[in-house]
C-alpha positions as CSV (number, residue, x, y, z in Angstrom):
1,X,106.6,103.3,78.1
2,X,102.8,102.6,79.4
3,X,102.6,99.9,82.1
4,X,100.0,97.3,81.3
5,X,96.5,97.6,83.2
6,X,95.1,95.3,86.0
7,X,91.7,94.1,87.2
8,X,92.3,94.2,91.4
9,X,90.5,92.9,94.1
10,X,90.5,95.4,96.6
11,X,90.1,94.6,100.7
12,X,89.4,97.1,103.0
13,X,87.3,97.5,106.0
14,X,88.0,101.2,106.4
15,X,85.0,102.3,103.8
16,X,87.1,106.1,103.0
17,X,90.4,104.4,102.7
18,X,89.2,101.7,100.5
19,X,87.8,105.1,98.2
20,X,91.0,105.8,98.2
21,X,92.7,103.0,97.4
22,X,90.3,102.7,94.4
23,X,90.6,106.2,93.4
24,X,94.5,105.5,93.0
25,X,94.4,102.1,91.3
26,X,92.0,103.9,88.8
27,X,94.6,106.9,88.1
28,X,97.3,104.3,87.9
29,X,95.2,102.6,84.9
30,X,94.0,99.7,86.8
31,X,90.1,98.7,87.1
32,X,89.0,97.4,90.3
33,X,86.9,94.0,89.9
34,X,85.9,93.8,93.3
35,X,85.9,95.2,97.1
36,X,85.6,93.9,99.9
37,X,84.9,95.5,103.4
38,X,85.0,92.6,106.0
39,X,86.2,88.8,106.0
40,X,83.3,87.0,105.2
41,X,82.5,89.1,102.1
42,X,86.5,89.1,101.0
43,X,86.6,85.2,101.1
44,X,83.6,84.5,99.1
45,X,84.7,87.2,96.8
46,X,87.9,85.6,96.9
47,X,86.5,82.2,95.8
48,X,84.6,83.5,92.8
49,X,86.0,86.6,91.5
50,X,88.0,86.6,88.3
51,X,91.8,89.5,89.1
52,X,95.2,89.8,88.2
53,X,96.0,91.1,91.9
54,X,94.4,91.6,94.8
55,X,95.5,94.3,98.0
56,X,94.8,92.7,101.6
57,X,94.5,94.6,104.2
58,X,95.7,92.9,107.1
59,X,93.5,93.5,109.8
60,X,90.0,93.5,108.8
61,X,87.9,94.7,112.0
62,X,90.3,92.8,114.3
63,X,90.6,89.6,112.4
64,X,93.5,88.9,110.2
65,X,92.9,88.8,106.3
66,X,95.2,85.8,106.1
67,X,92.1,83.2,105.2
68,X,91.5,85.4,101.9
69,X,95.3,85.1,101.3
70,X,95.3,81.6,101.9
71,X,92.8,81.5,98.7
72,X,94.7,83.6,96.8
73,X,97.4,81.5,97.4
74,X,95.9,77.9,96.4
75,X,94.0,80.1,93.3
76,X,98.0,81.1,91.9
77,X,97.0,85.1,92.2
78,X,99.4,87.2,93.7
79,X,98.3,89.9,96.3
80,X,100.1,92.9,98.4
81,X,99.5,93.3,102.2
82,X,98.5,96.9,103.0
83,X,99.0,97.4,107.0
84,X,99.3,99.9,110.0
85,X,101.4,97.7,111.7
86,X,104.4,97.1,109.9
87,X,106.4,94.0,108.6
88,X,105.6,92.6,111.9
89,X,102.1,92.4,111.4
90,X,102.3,90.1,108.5
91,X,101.4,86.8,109.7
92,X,105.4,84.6,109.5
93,X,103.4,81.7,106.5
94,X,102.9,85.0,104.5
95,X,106.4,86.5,104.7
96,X,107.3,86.5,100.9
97,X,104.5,89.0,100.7
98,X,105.2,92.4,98.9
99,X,103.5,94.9,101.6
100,X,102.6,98.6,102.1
101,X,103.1,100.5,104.9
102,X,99.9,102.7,105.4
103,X,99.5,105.5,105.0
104,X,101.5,105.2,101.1
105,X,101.3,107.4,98.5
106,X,100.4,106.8,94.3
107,X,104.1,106.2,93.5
108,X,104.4,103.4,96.6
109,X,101.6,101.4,95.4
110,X,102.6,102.2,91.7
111,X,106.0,100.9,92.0
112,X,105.0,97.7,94.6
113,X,102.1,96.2,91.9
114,X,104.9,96.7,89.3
115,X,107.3,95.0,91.0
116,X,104.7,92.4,92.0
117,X,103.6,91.4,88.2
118,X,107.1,91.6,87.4
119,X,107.8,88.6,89.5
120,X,105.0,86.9,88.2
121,X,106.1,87.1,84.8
122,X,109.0,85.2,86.0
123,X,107.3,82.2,87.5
C-alpha cells in the first residue's frame, strides 16, 4: 500500500540539516513547498504559503519557533516539532505536538507524519 504524498513546510536554521530533512521528505514521496531558515522568514512563510504539514524546529538561532506554530495553529495545519532538547523543550501551550527527537532517522519521521495525517483525518 502507497502512502499518499504531502507538500511540507520545512523550518530549520541549521542550513545541512534542513538538506537533510528535505532530502528525506523527498525519498518518502513528499515535495517540500517551502523552507525556512530563521523566525522572521518562517512566519511570513507561515502566513502565505499553501502545505499539508509543516516540521518546526524548535529553537531557531536561540528563539523559539512557537510564533510560527501559533500560525499554524489559528491556519488548522498540523506541524511536528523537530528538537535537541527533548519533550521538555516543547513549549507546555504546544504539548499535544507529535515531536522528533534529533538526530531521527527515515523511518522516525516516516512513521510520525503518518501518524500525524492520520489524526487529521479524524478531526
Amino acid at each position: 500500500m502507497t502512502r499518499p504524498a504531502y507538500s511540507v513546510f520545512v523550518v530549520e536554521d541549521e542550513t545541512m540539516i534542513r538538506m537533510m530533512l528535505v532530502e528525506m521528505l523527498e525519498v518518502l514521496g513528499h515535495t517540500v513547498a517551502a523552507e525556512a531558515g530563521h523566525l522572521e522568514q518562517a512566519i511570513e512563510l507561515a502566513n502565505r504559503t499553501e502545505f499539508d504539514f509543516a516540521v518546526l524546529d524548535i529553537n531557531l538561532g536561540g528563539r523559539l519557533s512557537a510564533p510560527v506554530a501559533e500560525i499554524l495553529r489559528s491556519r488548522k495545519l498540523p506541524f511536528i516539532f523537530s528538537t535537541g532538547y527533548g519533550a521538555s523543550g516543547i513549549p507546555p501551550d504546544f504539548a499535544d505536538v507529535p515531536s522528533l527527537q534529533k538526530p531521527f532517522t527515515i523511518e522516525a519521521l516516516g512513521r510520525t507524519i503518518h501518524e500525524l495525517m492520520d489524526d487529521e483525518k479524524l478531526r
